[in-house]
GUKOL-246328 format. One line per 2 residues: number of its first residue (from 1); their letters; for each residue x, y, z of C-alpha. Coordinates in steps of 0.2 Angstrom, whole numbers, plus 5000, padded with zeros to 4 digits. Layout:
BEGIN
NUM	a	X Y Z | ...
***
This chain:
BEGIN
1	xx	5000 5000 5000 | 5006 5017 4995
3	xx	5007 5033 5006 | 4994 5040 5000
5	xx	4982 5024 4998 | 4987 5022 5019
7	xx	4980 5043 5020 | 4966 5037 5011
9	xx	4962 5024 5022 | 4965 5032 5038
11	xx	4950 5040 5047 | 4948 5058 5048
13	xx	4937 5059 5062 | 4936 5044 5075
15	xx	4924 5042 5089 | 4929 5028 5101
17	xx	4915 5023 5115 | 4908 5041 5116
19	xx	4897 5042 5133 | 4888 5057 5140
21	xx	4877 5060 5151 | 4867 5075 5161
23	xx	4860 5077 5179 | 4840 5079 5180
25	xx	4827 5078 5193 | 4824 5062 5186
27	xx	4841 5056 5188 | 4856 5053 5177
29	xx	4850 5054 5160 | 4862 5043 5149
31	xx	4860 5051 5133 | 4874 5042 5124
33	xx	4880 5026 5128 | 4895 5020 5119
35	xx	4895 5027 5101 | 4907 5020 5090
37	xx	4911 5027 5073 | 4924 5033 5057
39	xx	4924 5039 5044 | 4935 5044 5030
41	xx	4938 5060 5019 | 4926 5059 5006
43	xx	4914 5047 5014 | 4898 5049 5020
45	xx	4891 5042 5036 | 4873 5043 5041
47	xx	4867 5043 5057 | 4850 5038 5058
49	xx	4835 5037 5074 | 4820 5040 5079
51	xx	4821 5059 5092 | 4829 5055 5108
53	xx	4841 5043 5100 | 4856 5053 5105
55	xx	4861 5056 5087 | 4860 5077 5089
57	xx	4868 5077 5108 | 4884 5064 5100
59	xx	4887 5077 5086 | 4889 5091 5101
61	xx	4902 5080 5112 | 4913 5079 5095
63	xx	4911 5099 5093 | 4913 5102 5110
65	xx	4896 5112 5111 | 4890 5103 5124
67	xx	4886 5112 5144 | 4898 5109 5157
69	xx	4884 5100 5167 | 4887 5085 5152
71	xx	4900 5070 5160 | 4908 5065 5142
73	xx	4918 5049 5142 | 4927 5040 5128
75	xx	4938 5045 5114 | 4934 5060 5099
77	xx	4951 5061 5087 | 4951 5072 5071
79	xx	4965 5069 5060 | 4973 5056 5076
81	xx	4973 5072 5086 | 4960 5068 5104
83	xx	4949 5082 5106 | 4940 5077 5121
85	xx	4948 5089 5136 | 4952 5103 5127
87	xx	4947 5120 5132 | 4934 5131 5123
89	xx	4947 5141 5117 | 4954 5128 5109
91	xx	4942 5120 5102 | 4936 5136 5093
93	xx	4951 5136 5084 | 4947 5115 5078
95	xx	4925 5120 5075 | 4925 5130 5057
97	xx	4942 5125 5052 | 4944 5107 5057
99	xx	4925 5101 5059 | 4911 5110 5049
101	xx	4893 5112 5055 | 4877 5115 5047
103	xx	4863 5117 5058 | 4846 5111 5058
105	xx	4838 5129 5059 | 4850 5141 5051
107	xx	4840 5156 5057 | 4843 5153 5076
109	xx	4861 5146 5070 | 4864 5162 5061
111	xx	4865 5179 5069 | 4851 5191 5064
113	xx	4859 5210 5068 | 4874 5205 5054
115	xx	4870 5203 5035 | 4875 5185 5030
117	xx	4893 5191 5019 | 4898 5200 5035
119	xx	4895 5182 5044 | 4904 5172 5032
121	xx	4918 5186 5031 | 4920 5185 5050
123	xx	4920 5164 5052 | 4935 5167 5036
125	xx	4944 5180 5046 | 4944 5167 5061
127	xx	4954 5155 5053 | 4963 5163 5039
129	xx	4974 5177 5036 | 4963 5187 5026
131	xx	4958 5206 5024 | 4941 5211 5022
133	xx	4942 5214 5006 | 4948 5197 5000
135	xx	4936 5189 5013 | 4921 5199 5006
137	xx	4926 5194 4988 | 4927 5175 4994
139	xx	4910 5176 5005 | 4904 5182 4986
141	xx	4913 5166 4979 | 4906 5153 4991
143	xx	4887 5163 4990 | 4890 5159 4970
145	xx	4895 5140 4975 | 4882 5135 4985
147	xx	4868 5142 4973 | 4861 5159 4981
149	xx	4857 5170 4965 | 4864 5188 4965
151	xx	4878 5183 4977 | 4886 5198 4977
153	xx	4871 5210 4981 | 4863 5196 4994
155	xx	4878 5195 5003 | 4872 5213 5011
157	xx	4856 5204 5015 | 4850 5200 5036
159	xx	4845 5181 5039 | 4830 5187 5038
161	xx	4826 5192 5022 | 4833 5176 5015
163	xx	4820 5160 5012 | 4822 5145 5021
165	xx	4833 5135 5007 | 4841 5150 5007
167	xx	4848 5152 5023 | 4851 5133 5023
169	xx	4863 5136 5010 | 4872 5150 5017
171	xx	4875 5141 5035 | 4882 5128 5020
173	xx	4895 5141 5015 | 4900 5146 5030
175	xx	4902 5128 5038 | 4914 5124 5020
177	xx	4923 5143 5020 | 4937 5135 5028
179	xx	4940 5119 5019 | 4937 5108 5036
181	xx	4941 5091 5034 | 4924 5084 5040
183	xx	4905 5092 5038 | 4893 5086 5051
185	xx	4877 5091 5046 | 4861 5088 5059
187	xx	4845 5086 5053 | 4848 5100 5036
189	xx	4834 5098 5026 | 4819 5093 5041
191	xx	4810 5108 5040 | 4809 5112 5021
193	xx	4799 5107 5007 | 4806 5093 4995
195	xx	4809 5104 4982 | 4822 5114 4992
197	xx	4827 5100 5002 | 4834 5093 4985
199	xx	4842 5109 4980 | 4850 5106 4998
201	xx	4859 5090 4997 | 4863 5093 4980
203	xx	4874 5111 4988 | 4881 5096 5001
205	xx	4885 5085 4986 | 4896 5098 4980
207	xx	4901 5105 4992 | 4910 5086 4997
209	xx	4917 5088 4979 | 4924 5105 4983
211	xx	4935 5102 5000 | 4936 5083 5000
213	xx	4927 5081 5017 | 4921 5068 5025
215	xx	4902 5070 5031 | 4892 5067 5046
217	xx	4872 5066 5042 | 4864 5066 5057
219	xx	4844 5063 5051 | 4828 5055 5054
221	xx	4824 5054 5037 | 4830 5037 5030
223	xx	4826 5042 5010 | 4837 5057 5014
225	xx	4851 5043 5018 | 4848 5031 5006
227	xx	4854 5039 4992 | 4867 5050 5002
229	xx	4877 5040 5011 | 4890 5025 5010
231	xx	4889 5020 5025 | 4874 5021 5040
233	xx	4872 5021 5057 | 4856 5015 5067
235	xx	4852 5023 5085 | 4841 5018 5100
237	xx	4842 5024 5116 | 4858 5032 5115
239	xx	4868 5018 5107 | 4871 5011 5089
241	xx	4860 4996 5085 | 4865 4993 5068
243	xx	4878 4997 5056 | 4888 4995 5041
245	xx	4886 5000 5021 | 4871 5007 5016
247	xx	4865 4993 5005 | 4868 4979 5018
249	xx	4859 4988 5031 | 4845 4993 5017
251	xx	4842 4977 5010 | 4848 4966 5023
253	xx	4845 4973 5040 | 4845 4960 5056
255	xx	4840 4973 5070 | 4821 4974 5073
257	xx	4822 4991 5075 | 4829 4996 5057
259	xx	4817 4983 5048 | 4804 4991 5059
261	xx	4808 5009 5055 | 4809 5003 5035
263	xx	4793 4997 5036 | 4786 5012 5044
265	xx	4790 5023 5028 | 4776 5027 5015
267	xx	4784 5025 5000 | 4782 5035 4983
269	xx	4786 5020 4974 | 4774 5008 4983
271	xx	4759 5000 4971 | 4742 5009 4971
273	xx	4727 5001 4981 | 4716 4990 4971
275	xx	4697 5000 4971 | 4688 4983 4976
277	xx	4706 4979 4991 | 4710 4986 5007
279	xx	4726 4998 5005 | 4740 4992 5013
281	xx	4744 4996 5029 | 4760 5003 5036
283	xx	4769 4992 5051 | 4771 5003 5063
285	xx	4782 5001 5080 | 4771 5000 5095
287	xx	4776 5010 5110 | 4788 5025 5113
289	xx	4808 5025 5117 | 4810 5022 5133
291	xx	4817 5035 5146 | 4836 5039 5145
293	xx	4837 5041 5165 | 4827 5025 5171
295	xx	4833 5012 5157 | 4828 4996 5158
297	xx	4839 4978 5161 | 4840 4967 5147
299	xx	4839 4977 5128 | 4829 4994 5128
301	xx	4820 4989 5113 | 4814 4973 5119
303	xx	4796 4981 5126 | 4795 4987 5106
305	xx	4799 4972 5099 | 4790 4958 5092
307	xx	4802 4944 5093 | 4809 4945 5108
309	xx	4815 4931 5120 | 4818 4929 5138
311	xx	4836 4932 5134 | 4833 4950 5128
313	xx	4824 4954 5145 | 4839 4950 5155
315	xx	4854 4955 5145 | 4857 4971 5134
317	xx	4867 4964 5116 | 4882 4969 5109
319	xx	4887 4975 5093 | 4893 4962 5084
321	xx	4896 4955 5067 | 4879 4951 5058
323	xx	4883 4950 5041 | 4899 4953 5033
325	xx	4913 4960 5041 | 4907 4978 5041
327	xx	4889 4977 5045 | 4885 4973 5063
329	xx	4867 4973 5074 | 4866 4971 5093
331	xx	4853 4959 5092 | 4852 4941 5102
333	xx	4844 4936 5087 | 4854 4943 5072
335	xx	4859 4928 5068 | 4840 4922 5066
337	xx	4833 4935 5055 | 4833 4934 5038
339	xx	4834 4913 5037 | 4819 4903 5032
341	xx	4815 4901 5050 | 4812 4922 5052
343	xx	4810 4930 5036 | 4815 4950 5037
345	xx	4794 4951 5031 | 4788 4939 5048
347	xx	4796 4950 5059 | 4785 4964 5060
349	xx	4768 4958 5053 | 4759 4969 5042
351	xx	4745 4976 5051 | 4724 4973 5042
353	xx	4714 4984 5036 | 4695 4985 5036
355	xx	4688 4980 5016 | 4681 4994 5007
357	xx	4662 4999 5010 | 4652 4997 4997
359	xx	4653 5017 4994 | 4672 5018 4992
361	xx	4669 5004 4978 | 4656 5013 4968
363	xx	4663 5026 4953 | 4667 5042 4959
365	xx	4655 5050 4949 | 4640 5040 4958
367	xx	4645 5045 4976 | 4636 5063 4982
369	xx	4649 5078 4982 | 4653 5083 5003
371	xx	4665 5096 4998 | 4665 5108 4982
373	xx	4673 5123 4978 | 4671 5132 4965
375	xx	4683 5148 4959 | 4689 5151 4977
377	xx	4697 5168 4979 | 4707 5174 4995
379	xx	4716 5191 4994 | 4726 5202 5005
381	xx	4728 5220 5006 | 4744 5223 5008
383	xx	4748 5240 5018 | 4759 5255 5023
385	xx	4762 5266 5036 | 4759 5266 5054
387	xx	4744 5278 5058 | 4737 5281 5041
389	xx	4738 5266 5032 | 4736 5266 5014
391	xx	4735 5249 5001 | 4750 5248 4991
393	xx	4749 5230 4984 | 4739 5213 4987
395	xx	4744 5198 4993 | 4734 5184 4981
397	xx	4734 5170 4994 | 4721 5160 4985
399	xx	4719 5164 4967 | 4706 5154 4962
401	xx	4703 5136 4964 | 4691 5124 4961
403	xx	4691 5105 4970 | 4678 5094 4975
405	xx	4678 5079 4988 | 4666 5064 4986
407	xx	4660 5054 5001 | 4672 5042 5008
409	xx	4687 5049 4997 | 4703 5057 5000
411	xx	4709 5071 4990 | 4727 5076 4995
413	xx	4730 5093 4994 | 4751 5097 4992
415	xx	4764 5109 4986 | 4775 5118 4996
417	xx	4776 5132 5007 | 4768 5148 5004
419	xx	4758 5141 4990 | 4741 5144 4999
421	xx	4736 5127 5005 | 4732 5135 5023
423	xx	4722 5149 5019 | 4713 5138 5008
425	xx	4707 5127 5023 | 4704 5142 5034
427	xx	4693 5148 5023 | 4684 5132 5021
429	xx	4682 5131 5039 | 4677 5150 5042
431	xx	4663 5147 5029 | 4665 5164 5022
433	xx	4652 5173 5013 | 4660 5189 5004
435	xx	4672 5181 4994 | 4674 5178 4976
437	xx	4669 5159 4971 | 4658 5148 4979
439	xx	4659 5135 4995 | 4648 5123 4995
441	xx	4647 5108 5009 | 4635 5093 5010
443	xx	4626 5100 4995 | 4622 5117 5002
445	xx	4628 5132 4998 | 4638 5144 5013
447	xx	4632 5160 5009 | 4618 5166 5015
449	xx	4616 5152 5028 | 4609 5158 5047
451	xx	4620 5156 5061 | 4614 5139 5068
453	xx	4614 5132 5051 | 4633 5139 5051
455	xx	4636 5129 5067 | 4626 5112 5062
457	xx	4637 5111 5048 | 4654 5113 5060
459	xx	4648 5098 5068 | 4650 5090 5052
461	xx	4665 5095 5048 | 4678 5095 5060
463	xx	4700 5099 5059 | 4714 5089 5063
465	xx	4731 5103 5065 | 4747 5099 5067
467	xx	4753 5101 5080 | 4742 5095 5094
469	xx	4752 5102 5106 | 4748 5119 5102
471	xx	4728 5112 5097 | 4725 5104 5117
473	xx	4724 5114 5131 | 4737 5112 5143
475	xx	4728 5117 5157 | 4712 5103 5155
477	xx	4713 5084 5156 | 4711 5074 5141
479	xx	4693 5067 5147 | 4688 5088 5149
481	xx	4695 5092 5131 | 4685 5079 5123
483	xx	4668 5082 5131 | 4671 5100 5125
485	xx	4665 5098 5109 | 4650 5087 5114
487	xx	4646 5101 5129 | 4645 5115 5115
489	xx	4631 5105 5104 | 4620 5102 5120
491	xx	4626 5082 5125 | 4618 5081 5141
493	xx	4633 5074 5157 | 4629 5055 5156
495	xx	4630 5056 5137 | 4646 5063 5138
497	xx	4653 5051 5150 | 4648 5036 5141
499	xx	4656 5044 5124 | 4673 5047 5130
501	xx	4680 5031 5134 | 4673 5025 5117
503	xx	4684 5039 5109 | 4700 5034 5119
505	xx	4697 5016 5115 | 4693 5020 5095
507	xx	4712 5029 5093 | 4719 5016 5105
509	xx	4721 5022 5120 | 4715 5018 5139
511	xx	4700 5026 5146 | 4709 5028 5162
513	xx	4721 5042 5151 | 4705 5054 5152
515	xx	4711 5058 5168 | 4729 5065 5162
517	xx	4735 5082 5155 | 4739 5084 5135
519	xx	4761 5085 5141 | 4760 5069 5148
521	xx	4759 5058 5131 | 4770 5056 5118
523	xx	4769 5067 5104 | 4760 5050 5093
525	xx	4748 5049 5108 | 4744 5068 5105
527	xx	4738 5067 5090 | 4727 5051 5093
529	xx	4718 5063 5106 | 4717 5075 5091
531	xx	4708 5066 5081 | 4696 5059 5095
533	xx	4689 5076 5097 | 4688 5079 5078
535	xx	4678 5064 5078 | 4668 5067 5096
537	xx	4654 5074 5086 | 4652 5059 5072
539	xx	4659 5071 5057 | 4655 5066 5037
541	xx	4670 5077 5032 | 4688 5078 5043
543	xx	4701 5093 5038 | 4718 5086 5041
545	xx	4731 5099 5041 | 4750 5089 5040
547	xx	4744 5079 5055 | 4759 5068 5053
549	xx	4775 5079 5049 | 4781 5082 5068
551	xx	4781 5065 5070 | 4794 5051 5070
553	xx	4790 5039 5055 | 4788 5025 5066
555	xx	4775 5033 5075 | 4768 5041 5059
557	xx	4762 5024 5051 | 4752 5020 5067
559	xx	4741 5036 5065 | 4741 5034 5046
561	xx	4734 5016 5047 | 4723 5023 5062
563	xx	4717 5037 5049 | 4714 5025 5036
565	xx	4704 5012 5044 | 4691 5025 5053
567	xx	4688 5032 5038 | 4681 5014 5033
569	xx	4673 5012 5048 | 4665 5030 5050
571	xx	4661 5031 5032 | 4673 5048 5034
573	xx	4678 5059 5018 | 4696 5064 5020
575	xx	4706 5083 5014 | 4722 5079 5018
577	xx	4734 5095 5017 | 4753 5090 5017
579	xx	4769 5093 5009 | 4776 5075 5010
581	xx	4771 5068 4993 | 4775 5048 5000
583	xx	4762 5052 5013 | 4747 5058 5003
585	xx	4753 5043 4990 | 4750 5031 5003
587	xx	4733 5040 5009 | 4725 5048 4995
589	xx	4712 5045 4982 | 4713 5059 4971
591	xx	4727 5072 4973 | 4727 5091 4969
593	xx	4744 5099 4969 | 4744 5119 4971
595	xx	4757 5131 4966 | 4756 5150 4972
597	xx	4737 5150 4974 | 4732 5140 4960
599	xx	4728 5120 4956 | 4742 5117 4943
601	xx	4738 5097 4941 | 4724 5087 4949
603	xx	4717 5068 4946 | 4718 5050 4952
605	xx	4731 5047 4965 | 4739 5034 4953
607	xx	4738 5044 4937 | 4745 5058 4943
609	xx	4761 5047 4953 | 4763 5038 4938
611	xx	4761 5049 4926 | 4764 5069 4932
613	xx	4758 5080 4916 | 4763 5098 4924
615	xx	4782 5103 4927 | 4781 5106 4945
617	xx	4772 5090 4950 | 4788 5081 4941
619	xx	4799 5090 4950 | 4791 5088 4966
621	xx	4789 5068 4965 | 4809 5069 4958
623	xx	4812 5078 4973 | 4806 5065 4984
625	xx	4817 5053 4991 | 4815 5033 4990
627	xx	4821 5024 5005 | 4832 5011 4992
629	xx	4848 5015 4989 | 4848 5008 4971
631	xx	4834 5017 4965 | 4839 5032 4973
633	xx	4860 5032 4965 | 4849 5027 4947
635	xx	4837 5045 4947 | 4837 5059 4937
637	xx	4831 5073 4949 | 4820 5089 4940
639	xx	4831 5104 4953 | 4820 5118 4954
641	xx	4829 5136 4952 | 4823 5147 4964
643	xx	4811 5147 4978 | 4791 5152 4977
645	xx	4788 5168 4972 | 4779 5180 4985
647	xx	4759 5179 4980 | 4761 5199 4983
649	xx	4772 5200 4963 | 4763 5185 4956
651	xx	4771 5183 4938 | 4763 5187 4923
653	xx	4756 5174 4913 | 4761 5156 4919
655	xx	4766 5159 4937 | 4780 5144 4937
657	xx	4788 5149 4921 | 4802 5157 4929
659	xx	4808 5141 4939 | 4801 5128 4926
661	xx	4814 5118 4918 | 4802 5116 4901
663	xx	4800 5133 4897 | 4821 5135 4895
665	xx	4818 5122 4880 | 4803 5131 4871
667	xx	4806 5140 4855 | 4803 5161 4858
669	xx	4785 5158 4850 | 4781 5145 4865
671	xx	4789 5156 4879 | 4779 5170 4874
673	xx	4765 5161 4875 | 4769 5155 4892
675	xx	4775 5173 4896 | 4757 5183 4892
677	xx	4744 5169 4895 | 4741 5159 4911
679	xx	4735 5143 4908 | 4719 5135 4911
681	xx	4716 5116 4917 | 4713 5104 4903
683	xx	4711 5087 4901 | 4727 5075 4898
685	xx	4725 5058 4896 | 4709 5048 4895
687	xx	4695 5062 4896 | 4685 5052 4910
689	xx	4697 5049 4922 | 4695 5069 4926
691	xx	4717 5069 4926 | 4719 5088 4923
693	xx	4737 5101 4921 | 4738 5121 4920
695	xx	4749 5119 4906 | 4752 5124 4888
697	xx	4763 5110 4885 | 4760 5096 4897
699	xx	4766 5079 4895 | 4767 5064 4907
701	xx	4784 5059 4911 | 4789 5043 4924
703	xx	4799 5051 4938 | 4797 5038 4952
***
């Protein structure tokens, strides 16, 4: 082996049985217990768990960000220097230079009284002997490499008056300024939409390909990591559970856990439901994480697990070889799963659900309309001045749309943020009367309707937000929030206390949980207490506003599967608002996809995911990531330039033609076209399947 092949193969950050721990009321909380893990310039590891894991808190030991309350044992070695022990000075010369971060929220990351260029120039100056010219001049260079148009002028911009992708890519900049020879990045692309999470990893990509680092991805998402990483990392309860190459650990996990949270994943790839067969249901993973300060004997997952043995109770496994030299599980049972004896599919068994009523097998058109609306406008004034306020532009939040639900269908509403998908649901819910277009539920048209008509039809349509945090009241026990509703439409007291503990026990829980407070369940229990109010009152239509993006994709399939099999058993119609695409292809009937206040493309569920017509709904589903590490290394993505456009300066003509990717390829006739007409919805595809696309040019591409 040559020198350089032995540079090559050495580590560049090491992590060697990595303990930490942090004093509580509770006691000792053992947030980390014995990470292992290394990795070598130009490789990416990924590091994956479900929240509580200790994958955030092991990232802060290595930068030495953690408080001084934190006992941290065990070895961190960049480059075979220890960093453990060293003093916050020191270490502030290693974080930037040596180890690069990128934050999960760059706007409390970066500082909001500096313009962003004045932040880069600053962590350059740090590090490097540089004036400020020169360090303005590279700021601009590495605004320019990371993708923020105008570099030059928006390096003068505050944090705040860039977009979230935005600010994600300038936190990029700044952690790769330096050239460090590892890039730990912690949850980068959770809070943004697909299309800019895509324009994200793609920055990270090349940003790997510009210094040569090694990377660090800390997420829960395990798309995000299937086509990102070489090599994974699984995480319970503070310590790695499985690990080894991506496509051993992908295709041939032997920890329950991992198989688990791989079948938790609604996949965009996954084959549609037949109309006359039950959908197929996530497997979810019963239970929560257990607490980090009062740990059980024997492995923590064993409560979880549905394979466990006496021996699993009694003793916690090790991580040992499973598979290959370079993939290990710490699992008693490693060695079992996969044979003929326990197939990777019998280990968490696919949960049923209820058949199809006989509604949901009649044709669409022979089902009564719930929901309908019809030219739906929602404008904004938007004002100056302090005292005497004057108009001096509108905000065009809803532009215009038409949808329609059926009974005992679900129409997924998506795109992403800022495109009006809210507003639209408020103003279903406010059942307005002065605006343009029409709202009509169960047949009956809003306007002009008396105030107890109103509140008749509220008790037949009821909201699911997301988050139930913020939707329960703190201060009332769960038994108290439910009879709310019931209280308000006249229930009389016995009524009310014979209905509750049938609405615990229809979401799965206990009726002795009406006693406790909203902050004593888990954030999956939550919801399931969300959506027993929503359905307190026996509603035909349930609003459900991204009732499953806070939550851990493990948790996530068990409301899913609750969600779809009442809405079999209640006979319930579904308008199912979310921005993850492999969600509302797992739930929905029908999908409507919006873009800056308008319905671009809308249809069959399947027609439109396997065959999108409108530009942006291709590079949406390219933009969403597979959890297979084949398909994903094999896919063209569609990367969107640009972010949304403020509905305050909606273009002229098509609104997406400046960050459509077709409209680049048209001839001068066509983008003119484009450029002065906006596009009405037409018909693509058999006329009676009601597949419609706002686009001059549409054509049905396979992305998935």
């Amino acid at each position: 082996m040559t020198e350089q092949q032995r540079e090559a193969a050495r580590p560049v950050l090491e992590v060697s049985d990595l303990h930490v721990s942090f004093p509580s009321e509770a006691g000792t909380v053992h947030a980390v217990r014995g990470v292992n893990y290394a990795v070598r310039a130009g490789e990416v590891l990924g590091i994956v768990g479900e929240s509580g894991s200790g994958k955030s808190v092991s990232s802060m030991a290595v930068l030495g960000l953690l408080p001084d309350s934190a006992d941290i044992k065990g070895s961190v070695r960049l480059d075979g220097q220890e960093l453990l022990g060293r003093g916050d000075a020191e270490m502030s010369k290693i974080r930037g230079k040596g180890i690069g971060m990128v934050f999960q929220d760059p706007l409390s990351a970066l500082t909001p009284v500096y313009s962003v260029g004045n932040q880069i120039v600053e962590a350059l100056r740090v590090h490097q002997d540089l004036d400020k010219k020169a360090a303005h001049e590279r700021a601009v260079e590495l605004l320019d490499l990371v993708g923020i148009p105008d570099p030059r002028r928006r390096a003068d911009a505050f944090p705040h008056e860039f977009s979230g992708g935005m600010r994600q890519r300038a936190m990029i900049a700044m952690a790769i300024a330096n050239d460090p020879q590892v890039i730990i990045a912690d949850e980068p692309t959770t809070a943004l939409d697909v299309t800019i999470q895509a324009q994200v990893l793609d920055v990270l990509k090349k940003a790997q390909e510009v210094t040569g680092a090694a990377i660090v991805m800390i997420t829960h998402d395990l798309g995000v990591i299937a086509g990102f990483a070489d090599r994974v990392q699984v995480m319970y309860a503070g310590r790695p559970v499985e690990s080894g190459p991506v496509d051993e650990v992908y295709y041939r996990p032997r920890m329950p856990y991992t198989i688990g949270l791989l079948g938790s994943i609604p996949r965009l790839d996954e084959a549609s439901p037949s109309q006359d067969g039950p959908r197929e249901a996530l497997v979810p993973i019963d239970g929560n994480p257990p607490s980090l300060s009062a740990l059980p004997p024997g492995c923590p997952f064993e409560p979880r697990c549905p394979i466990a043995v006496d021996r699993c109770r009694e003793t916690e496994p090790e991580l040992l070889t499973a598979e290959g030299a370079d993939h290990h599980s710490a699992c008693h049972r490693a060695h079992e799963v996969g044979t003929d004896e326990l197939p990777r599919s019998q280990v968490f068994p696919v949960p049923e659900l209820p058949a199809p009523t006989e509604t949901e097998r009649l044709p669409r058109d022979r089902r009564p309309t719930v929901l309908e609306l019809t030219g739906l406008v929602k404008h904004f004034p938007l004002t100056k001045g302090a005292v005497i306020k004057r108009t001096v532009g509108t905000v065009r939040a809803v532009d215009g749309i038409s949808l329609d639900v059926r009974e005992g269908e679900t129409l997924g509403l998506v795109g992403e943020s800022g495109c009006g998908k809210t507003t639209t649901l408020l103003e279903i819910l406010d059942l307005p009367s002065g605006q343009a277009g029409t709202v009509t539920v169960f047949g009956k048209d809003i306007r002009g309707l008396s105030r107890a008509d109103r509140k008749a039809l509220r008790r037949d349509m009821q909201i699911v937000f997301q988050d139930p945090m913020a939707a329960l009241d703190a201060r009332m026990p769960v038994g108290d929030i439910l009879a709310e509703p019931l209280k308000t439409h006249g229930w009389d007291k016995a009524r009310i206390a014979a209905r509750i503990p049938e609405l615990l026990d229809m979401v799965g829980l206990e009726a002795e949980h009406a006693d406790r407070y909203p902050q004593e369940f888990s954030g999956g229990q939550r919801q399931r207490i969300s959506i027993a109010r929503a359905l307190a009152l026996e509603p035909k239509l349930v609003i459900l506003d991204e009732p499953v993006s806070a939550l851990d994709v493990s948790i996530q399939a068990g409301v899913l599967n609750l969600l779809d099999e009442l809405k079999t058993r209640m006979g319930l119609s579904y308008l199912f608002v979310a921005h993850d695409l492999s969600v509302v292809r797992h739930i929905a009937d029908r999908i409507a996809v919006m873009y800056l206040g308008r319905i671009v493309e809308s249809g069959a569920a399947d027609e439109v995911f396997a065959a999108p017509s409108h530009p942006y709904t291709q590079a949406l589903l390219s933009a969403v990531p597979l959890p297979d590490p084949r398909k994903e290394r094999e896919r063209t993505r569609i990367l969107l330039s640009g972010d949304l456009p403020s509905p305050a300066d909606v273009p002229s003509g098509c609104r997406f033609r400046g960050r459509c990717p077709k409209y680049a390829t048209l001839a001068a006739d066509d983008q003119a076209r484009c450029r002065d007409e906006d596009p009405e919805p037409a018909g693509v595809g058999a006329a009676a399947t009601g597949h419609a696309a706002a686009c001059h040019f549409a054509a049905g591409i396979e992305v998935v």
